[in-house]
N, C-alpha and C positions, 0 to 999 in steps of 0.2 A: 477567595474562591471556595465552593462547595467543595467541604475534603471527605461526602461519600463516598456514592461508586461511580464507575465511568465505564465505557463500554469505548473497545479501541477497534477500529477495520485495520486490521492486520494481514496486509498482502504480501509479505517480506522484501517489500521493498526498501530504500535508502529511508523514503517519505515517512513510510508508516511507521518504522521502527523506530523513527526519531519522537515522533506524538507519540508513542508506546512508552519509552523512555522519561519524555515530557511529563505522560501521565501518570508514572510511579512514584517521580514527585511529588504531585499534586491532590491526587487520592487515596483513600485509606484502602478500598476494595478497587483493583482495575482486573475486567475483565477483557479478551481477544476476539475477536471473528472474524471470522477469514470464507473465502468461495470459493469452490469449483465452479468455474462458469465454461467450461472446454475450453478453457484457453490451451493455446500451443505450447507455451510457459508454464507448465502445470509445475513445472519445479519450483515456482516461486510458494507453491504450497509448503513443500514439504520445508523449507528455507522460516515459514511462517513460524512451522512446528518448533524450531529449534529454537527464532527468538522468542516464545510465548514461553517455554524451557527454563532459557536461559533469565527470561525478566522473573520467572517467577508468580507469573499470571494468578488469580484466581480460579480462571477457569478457561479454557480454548475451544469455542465454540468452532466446527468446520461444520460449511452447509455447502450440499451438492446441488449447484441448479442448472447442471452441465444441459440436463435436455430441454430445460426453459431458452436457454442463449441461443443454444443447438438451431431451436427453430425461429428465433431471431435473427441469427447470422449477420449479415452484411459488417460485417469488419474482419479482416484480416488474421486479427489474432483468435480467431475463431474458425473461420471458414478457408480449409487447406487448399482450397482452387484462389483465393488469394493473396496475393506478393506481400507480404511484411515490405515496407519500403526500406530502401540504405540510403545512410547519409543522415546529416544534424536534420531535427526537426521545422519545418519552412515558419518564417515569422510570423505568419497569422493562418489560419484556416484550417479546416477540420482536414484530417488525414485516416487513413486505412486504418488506423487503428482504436479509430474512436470506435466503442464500442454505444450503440444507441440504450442509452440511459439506462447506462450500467448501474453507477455511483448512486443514482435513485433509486432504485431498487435492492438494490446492496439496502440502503438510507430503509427503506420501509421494515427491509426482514430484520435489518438491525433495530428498530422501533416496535418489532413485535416479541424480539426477545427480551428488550427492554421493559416492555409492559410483564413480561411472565417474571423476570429476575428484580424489579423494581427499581431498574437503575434510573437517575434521571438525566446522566449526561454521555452525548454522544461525541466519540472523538474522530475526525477526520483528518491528514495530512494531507489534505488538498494545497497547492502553494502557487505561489507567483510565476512559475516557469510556464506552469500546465493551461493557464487561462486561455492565451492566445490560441490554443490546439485545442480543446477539450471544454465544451460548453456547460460541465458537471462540476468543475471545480472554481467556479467565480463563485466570489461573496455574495453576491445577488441568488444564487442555485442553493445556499449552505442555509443563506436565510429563508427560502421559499423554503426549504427541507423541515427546517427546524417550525417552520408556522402549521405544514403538514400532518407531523406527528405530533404538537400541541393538540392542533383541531380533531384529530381523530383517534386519539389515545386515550382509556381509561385511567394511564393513571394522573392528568391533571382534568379531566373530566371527573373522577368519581374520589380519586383520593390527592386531588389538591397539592400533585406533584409535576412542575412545572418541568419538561423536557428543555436543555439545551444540546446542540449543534456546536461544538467548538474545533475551530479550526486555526491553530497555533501558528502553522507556517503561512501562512494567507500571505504576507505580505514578503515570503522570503524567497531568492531564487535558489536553484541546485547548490550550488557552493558554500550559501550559508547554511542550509537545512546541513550538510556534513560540517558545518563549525560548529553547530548547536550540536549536533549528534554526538561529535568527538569532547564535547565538554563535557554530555551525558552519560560519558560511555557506551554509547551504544555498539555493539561489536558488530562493523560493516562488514566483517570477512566472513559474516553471515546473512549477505543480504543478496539480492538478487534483482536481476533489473533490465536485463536481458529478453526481448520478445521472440527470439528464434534462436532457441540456443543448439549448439554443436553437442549432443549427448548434456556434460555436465557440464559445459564449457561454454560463455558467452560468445555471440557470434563475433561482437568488437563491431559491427556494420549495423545495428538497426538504430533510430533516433536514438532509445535510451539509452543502447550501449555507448553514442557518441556523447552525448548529456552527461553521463557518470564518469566517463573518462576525462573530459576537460576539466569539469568542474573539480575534480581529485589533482587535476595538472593545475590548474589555476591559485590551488593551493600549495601545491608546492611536493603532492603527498603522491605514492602510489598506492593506488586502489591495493584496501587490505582483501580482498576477495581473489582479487586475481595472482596475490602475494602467496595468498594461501592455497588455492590449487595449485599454481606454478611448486611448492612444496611438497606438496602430495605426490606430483607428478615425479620430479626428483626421488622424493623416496618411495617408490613403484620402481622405477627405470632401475635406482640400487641394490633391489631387494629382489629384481627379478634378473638382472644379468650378474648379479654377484657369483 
């Protein structure tokens, strides 16, 4: 594999911070970028901030495109007059929180920073769980992506550097992406994944709060995230009724 540079979508999710991890391996220069898009979950930004921190990034690009989405709306994790759904996410079909052609337009601003920074590969944790719900994250959408920004990027039009699209967890569901993570080290007790969260608190009821929790139960493990604020929370209660 090319061991230049690599450019990561870094949402501080479980996903992305495992392709983060992935690609510290893998490349000599990795850089992050992350979006405000008005999500409800905007914590998962600052959650970004801290594994871009903690990997030791290059560089952590944040782009604001709260009032592009704004006026796009129609999903849930955007638009406060609708219901985040509770409960696992249903076996097949689009749900409230698909957001309409997020991941591609993420895909483009990340291929115009690409063109400014010279990087030639782009990394996405898109994976096997999300396909069935979310029509942005099939192999088919990774590949049309990547022929996208070939065809309309100067840097394999004028300087003969060819973009990839790589997508590491493609073929893996939730439980694996946290077995590869915890090989990586990735520290999950800083990750976020929560679409309607209680203050700083995940709700435990929207699909991905039920997705992260089985899949940390299926292993055998307790979610290091919830380990660690349940700690926090402890030494607050001690430190203020003492």
């Amino acid at each position: 594999m090319n061991n230049g540079k690599c450019l990561v979508l870094l949402s501080g999710g479980i996903d992305s911070s495992t392709a983060l991890w992935w690609s510290i391996g893998k490349f000599e220069e990795v850089y992050a970028i992350t979006f405000l898009y008005a999500q409800r979950h905007e914590i998962e930004v600052e959650y970004a901030k801290i594994l871009a921190r903690k990997a030791g990034v290059k560089e952590h690009i944040v782009f604001d495109l709260s009032h592009l989405f704004r006026q796009i709306g129609s999903s849930s994790l955007i638009d406060e007059s609708l219901e985040v759904p509770k409960g696992p996410y249903p076996e097949r079909g689009i749900i409230s929180t698909y957001v309409p052609m997020r991941n591609s337009i993420f895909g483009v601003m990340a291929g115009a920073v690409m063109e400014k920074l010279e990087i030639e590969n782009l990394v996405f944790g898109v994976h096997a769980s999300d396909v069935p719900n979310y029509p942005d994250t099939r192999p088919e959408w990774a590949s049309a992506l990547e022929a996208l920004l070939n065809s309309g990027s100067s840097l394999p039009f004028e300087k003969y550097i060819r973009i990839r699209v790589l997508t590491p967890l493609i073929n893996l569901k939730k439980h694996q992406i946290i077995e590869l993570g915890l090989k990586l080290r990735v520290p999950f007790e800083y990750t976020w994944s929560c679409y309607s969260p209680k203050g700083e608190k995940p709700c435990g009821e929207c699909p991905a709060c039920i997705q992260r929790r089985e899949s940390f139960e299926k292993l055998g493990i307790k979610d290091p995230l919830i380990e660690r604020l349940e700690k926090k929370e402890v030494k607050y209660d001690r430190e203020t009724f003492a």
